[in-house]
C-alpha positions in Angstrom: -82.9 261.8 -58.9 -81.6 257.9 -59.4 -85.2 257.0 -58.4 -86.8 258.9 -61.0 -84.4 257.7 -63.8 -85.5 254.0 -62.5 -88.8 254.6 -62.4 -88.2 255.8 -66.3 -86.2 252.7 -67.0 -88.9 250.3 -65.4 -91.5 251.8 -66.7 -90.1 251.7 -70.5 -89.3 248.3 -70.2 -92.2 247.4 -68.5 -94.1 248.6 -72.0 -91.5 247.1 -74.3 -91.3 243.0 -73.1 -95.0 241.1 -73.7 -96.5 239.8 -71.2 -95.1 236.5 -71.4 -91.7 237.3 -71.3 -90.3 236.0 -68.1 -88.2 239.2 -67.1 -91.5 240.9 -67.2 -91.5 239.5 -63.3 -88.3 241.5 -62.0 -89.8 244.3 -64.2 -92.4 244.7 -61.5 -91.0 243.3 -58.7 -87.8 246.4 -59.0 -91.3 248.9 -59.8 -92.8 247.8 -56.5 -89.6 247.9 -55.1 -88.7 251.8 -56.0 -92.7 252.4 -55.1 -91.8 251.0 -51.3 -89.0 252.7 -50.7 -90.7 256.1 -51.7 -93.2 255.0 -49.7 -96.0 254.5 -52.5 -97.0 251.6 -50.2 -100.3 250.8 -52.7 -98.2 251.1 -55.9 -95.9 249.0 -54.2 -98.2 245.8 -53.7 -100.0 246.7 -56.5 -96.3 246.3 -58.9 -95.5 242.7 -56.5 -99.2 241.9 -57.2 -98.3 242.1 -60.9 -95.3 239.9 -60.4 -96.8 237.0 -59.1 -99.5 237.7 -62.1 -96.8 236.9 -64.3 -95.5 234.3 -62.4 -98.6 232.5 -62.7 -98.8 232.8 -66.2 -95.5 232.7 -67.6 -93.5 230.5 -64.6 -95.8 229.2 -62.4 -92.7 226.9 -61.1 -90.5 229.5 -60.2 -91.0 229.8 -56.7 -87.7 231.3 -55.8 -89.8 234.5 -57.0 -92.5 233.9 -55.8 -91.2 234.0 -52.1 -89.3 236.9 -52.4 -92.5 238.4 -53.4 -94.4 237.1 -50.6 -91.7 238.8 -48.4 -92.3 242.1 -50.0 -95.6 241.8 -49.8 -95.7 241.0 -46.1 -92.9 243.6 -45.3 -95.2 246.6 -47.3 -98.4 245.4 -45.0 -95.8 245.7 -42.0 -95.0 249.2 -43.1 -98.4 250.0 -42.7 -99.0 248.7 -39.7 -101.3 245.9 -40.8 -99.4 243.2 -38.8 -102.2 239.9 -39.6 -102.2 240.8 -43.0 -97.8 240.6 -43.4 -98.2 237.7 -40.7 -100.7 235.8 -43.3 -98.0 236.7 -46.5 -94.8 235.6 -44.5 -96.6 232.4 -43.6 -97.5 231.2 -47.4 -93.6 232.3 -47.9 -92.9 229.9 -45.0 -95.4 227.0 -46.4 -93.2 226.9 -50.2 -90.0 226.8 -48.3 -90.8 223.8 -45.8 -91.6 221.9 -49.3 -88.3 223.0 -50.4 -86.0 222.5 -48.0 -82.5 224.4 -48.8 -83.9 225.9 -51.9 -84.8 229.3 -50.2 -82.4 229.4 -46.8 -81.8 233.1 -47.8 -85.3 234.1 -47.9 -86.5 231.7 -45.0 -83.9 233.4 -42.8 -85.4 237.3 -44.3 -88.5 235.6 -43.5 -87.8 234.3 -39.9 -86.6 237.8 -38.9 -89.5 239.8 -40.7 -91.6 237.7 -38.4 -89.9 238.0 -35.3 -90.2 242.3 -36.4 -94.1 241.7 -37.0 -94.9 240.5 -33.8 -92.4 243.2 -32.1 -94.0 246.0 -34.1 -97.3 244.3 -33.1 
């Protein structure tokens, strides 16, 4: 299947860039991305868990990533009906973009929506 030949593509490049290579972010973020949609939904915020690791370390700056993996994150504790928990991660997002203003309209809007879907799933 196309998700098993990503999963083998991740997972080789995931074990060939160090740790402080900065692509070693999207590595994880398309891992945990491939884990939610399989509906892995602990491998999946374990792999965006990872991200931000890297993020820290490597790019702690770089908070266009970091949102979109605050999204995730908050839309994988939606998918399993922990609706505080995605309400807490879609907030942080929410925080970075309001001291950005027009840096993350794209994910502000995701973000907007994913809440209004939180408190309808609620």
């Amino acid at each position: 299947s196309l998700f098993k030949l990503a999963e083998e593509i991740f997972i080789n490049l995931s074990s060939t860039l160090a740790a402080t290579d900065p692509r070693i972010t999207r590595v994880y973020y398309f891992r945990g991305m491939l884990e939610y949609h399989k509906e892995n939904y602990d491998r999946s915020l374990y792999y965006y868990h990872k991200g931000l690791e890297a993020i820290q370390k490597n790019d702690p700056k770089n908070t266009v990533n970091v949102v979109q993996l605050y999204n995730c994150i908050g839309e994988v504790h939606r998918s399993k009906k922990q609706f505080d928990e995605a309400l807490q991660w879609q907030k942080k997002l929410l925080e970075i973009c309001e001291k950005e203003p027009g840096k993350h309209s794209m994910i502000l809007a995701h973000a907007y929506n994913n809440i209004g879907l939180i408190y309808q799933d609620k």
